[in-house]
LUMKOLMAR-280706 format. One record per residue: residue number from 0; residue in one letter; x, y, z of N, C-alpha, C, O in turn. Coordinates in nm, 3 decimals. Layout:
BEGIN
+-----+------+---------+---------+---------+---------+---------+---------+---------+---------+---------+---------+---------+---------+
| pos | code |     n.x |     n.y |     n.z |    ca.x |    ca.y |    ca.z |     c.x |     c.y |     c.z |     o.x |     o.y |     o.z |
+-----+------+---------+---------+---------+---------+---------+---------+---------+---------+---------+---------+---------+---------+
| NUM |    a |       X |       Y |       Z |       X |       Y |       Z |       X |       Y |       Z |       X |       Y |       Z |
...
+-----+------+---------+---------+---------+---------+---------+---------+---------+---------+---------+---------+---------+---------+
END
This chain:
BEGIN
+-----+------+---------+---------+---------+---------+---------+---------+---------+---------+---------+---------+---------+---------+
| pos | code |     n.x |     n.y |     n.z |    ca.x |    ca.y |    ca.z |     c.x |     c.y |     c.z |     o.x |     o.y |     o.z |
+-----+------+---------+---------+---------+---------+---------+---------+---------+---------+---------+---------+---------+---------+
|   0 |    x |  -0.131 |  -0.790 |   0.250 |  -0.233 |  -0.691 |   0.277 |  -0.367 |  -0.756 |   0.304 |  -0.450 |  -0.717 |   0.386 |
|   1 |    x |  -0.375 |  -0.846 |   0.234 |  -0.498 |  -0.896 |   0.258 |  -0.556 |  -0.984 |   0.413 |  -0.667 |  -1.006 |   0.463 |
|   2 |    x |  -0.426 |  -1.013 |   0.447 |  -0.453 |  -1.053 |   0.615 |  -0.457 |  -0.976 |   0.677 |  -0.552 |  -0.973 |   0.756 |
|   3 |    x |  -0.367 |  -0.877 |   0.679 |  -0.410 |  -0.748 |   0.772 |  -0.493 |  -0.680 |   0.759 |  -0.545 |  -0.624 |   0.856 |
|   4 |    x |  -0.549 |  -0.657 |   0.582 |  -0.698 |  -0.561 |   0.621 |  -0.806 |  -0.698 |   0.623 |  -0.920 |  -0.661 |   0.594 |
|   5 |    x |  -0.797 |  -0.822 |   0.647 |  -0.902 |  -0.889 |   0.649 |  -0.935 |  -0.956 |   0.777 |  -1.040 |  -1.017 |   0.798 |
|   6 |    x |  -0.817 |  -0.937 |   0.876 |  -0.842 |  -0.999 |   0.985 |  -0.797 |  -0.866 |   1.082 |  -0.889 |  -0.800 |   1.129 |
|   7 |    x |  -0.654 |  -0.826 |   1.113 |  -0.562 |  -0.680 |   1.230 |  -0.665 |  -0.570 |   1.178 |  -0.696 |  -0.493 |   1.269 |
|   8 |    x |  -0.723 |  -0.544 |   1.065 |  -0.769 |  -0.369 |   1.053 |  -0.906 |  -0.357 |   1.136 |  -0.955 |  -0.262 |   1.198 |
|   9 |    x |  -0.956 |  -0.512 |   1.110 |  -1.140 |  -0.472 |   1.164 |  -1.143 |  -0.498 |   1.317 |  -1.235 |  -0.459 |   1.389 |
|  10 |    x |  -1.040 |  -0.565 |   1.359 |  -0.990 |  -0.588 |   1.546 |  -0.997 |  -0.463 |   1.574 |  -1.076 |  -0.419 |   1.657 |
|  11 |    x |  -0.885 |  -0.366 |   1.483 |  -0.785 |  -0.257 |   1.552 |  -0.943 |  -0.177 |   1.561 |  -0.978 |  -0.128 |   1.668 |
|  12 |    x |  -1.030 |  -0.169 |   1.439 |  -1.139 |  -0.059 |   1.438 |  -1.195 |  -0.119 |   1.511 |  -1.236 |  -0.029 |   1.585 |
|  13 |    x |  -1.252 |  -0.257 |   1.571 |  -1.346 |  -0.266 |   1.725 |  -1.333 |  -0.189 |   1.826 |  -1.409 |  -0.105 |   1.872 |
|  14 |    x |  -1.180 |  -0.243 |   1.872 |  -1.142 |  -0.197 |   1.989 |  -1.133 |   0.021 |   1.975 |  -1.161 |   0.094 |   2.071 |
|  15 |    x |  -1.102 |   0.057 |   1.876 |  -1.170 |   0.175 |   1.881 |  -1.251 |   0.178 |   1.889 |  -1.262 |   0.231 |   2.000 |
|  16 |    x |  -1.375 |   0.156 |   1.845 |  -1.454 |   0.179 |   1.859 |  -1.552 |   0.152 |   2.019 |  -1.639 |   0.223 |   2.070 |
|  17 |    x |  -1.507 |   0.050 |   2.053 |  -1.565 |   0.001 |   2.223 |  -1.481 |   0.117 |   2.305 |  -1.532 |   0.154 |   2.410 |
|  18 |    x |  -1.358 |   0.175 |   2.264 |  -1.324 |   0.231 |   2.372 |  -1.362 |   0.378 |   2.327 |  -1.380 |   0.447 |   2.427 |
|  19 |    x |  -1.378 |   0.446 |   2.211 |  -1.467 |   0.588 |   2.211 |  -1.574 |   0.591 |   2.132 |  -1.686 |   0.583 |   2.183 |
|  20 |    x |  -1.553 |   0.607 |   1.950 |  -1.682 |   0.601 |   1.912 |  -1.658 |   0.536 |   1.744 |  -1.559 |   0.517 |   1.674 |
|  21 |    x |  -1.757 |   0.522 |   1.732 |  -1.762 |   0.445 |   1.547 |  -1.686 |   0.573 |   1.480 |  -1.600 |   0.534 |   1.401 |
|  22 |    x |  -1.693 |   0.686 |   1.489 |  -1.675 |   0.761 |   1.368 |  -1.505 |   0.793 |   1.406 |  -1.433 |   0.846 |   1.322 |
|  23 |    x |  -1.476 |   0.770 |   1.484 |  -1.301 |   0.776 |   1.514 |  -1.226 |   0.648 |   1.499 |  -1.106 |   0.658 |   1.475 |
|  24 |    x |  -1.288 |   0.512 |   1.512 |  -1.295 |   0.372 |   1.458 |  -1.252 |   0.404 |   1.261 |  -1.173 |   0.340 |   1.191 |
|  25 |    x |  -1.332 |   0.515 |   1.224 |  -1.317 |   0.482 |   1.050 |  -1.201 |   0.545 |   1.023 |  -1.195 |   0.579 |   0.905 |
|  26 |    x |  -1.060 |   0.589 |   1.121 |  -0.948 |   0.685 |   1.101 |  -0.887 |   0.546 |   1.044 |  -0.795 |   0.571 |   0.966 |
|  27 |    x |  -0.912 |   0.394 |   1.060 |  -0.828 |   0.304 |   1.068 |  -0.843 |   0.280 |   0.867 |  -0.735 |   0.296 |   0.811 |
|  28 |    x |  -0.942 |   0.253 |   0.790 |  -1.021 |   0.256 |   0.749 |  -0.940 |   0.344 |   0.620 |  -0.878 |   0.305 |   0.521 |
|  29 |    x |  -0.967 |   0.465 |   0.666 |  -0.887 |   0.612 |   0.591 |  -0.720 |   0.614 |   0.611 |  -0.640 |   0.688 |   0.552 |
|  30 |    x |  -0.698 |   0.537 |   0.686 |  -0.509 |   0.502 |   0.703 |  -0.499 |   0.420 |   0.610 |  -0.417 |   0.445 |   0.522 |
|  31 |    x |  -0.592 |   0.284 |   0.600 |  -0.551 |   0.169 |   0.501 |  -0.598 |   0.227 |   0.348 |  -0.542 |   0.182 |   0.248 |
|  32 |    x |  -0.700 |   0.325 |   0.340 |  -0.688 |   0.314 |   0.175 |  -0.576 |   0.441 |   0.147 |  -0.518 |   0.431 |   0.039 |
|  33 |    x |  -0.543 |   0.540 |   0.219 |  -0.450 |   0.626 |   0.215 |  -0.290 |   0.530 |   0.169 |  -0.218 |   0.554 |   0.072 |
|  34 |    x |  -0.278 |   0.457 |   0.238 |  -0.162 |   0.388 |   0.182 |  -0.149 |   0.320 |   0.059 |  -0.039 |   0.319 |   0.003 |
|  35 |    x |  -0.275 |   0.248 |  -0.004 |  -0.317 |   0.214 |  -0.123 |  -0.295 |   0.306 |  -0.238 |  -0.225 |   0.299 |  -0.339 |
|  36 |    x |  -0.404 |   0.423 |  -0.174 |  -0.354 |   0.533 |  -0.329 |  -0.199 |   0.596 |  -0.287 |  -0.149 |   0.668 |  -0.374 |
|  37 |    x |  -0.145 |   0.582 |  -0.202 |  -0.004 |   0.602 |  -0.224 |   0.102 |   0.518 |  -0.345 |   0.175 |   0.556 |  -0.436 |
|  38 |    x |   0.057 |   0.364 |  -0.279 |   0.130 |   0.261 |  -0.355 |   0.063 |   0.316 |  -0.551 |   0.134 |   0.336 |  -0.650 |
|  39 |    x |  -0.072 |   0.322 |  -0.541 |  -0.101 |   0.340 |  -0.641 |  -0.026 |   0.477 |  -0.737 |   0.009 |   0.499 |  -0.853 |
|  40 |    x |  -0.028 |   0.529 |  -0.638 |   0.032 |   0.688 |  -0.701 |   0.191 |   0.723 |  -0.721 |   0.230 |   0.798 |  -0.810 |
|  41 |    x |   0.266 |   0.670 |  -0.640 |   0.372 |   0.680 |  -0.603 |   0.492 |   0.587 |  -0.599 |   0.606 |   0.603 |  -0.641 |
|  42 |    x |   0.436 |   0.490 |  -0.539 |   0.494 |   0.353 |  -0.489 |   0.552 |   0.273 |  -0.532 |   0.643 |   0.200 |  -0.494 |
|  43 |    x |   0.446 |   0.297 |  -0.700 |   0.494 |   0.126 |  -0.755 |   0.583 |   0.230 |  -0.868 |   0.573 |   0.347 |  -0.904 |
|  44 |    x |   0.669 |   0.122 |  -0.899 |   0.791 |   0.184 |  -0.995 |   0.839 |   0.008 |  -1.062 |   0.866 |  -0.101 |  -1.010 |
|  45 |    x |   0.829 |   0.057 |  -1.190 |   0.903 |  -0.117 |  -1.291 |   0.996 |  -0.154 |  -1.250 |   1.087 |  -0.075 |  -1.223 |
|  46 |    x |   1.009 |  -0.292 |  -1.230 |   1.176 |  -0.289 |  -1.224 |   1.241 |  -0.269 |  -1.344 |   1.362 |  -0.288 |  -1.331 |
|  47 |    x |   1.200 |  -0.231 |  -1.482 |   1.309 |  -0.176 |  -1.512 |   1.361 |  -0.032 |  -1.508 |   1.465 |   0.023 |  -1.543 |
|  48 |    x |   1.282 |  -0.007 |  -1.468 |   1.328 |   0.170 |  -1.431 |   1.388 |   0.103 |  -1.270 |   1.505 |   0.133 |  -1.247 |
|  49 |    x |   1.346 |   0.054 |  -1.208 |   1.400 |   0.092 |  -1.083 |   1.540 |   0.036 |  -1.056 |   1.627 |   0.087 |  -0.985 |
|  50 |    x |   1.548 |  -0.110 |  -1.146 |   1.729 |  -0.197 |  -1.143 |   1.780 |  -0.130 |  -1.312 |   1.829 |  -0.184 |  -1.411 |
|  51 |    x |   1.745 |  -0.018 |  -1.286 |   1.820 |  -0.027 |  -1.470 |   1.959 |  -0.057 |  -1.430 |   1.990 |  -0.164 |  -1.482 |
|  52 |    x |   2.048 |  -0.013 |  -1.364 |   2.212 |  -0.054 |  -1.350 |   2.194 |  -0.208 |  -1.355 |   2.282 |  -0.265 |  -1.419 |
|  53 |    x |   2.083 |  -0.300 |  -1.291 |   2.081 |  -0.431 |  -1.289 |   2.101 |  -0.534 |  -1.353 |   2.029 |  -0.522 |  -1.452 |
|  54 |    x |   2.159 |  -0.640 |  -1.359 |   2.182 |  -0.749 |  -1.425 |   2.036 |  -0.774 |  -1.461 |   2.017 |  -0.807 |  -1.578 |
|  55 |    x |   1.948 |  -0.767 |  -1.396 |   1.785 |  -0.830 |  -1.423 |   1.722 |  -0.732 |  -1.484 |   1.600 |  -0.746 |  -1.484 |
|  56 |    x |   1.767 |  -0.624 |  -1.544 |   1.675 |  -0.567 |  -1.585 |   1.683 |  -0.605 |  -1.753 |   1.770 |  -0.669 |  -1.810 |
|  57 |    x |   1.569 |  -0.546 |  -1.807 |   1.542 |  -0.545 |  -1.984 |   1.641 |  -0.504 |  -2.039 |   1.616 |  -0.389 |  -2.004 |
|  58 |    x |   1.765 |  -0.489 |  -2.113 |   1.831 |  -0.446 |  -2.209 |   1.744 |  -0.356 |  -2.345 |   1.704 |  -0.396 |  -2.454 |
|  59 |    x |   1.740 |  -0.255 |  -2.295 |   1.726 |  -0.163 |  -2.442 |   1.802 |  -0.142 |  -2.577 |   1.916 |  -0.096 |  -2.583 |
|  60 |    x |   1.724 |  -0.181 |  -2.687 |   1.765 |  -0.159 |  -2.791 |   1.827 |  -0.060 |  -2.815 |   1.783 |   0.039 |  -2.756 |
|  61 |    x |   1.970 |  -0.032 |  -2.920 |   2.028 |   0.089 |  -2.940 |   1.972 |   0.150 |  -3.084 |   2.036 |   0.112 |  -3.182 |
|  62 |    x |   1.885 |   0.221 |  -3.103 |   1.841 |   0.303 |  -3.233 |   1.926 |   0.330 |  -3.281 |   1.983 |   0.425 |  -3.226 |
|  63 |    x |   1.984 |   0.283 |  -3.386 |   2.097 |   0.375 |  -3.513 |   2.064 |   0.430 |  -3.600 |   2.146 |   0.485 |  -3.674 |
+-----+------+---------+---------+---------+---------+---------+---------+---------+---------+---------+---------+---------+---------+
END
């Protein structure tokens, strides 16, 4: 992420912007943090919830 929003995001918003205007340039901007609070909200999941069938995951204790 950090190459693409540090070098591809501020290209992609030039060239919008040279070809209509700055304030349609910041849609690029509002795409990249939109995906962020996705990952943030949604996205990220443990692996142990996500491989529980998995050989790699944590083994839970059995409460008796």
């Amino acid at each position: 992420m950090a190459i693409i929003g540090g070098a591809i995001c501020p290209w992609i918003m030039g060239r919008i912007s040279d070809a209509w205007n700055i304030q349609r340039a910041f849609v690029v901007p509002l795409i990249c943090h939109a995906y962020v609070f996705y990952f943030a909200m949604w996205g990220y999941r443990l692996a142990t919830l996500a491989n529980a069938n998995s050989e790699l995951a944590i083994p839970v204790a059995e409460i008796e």
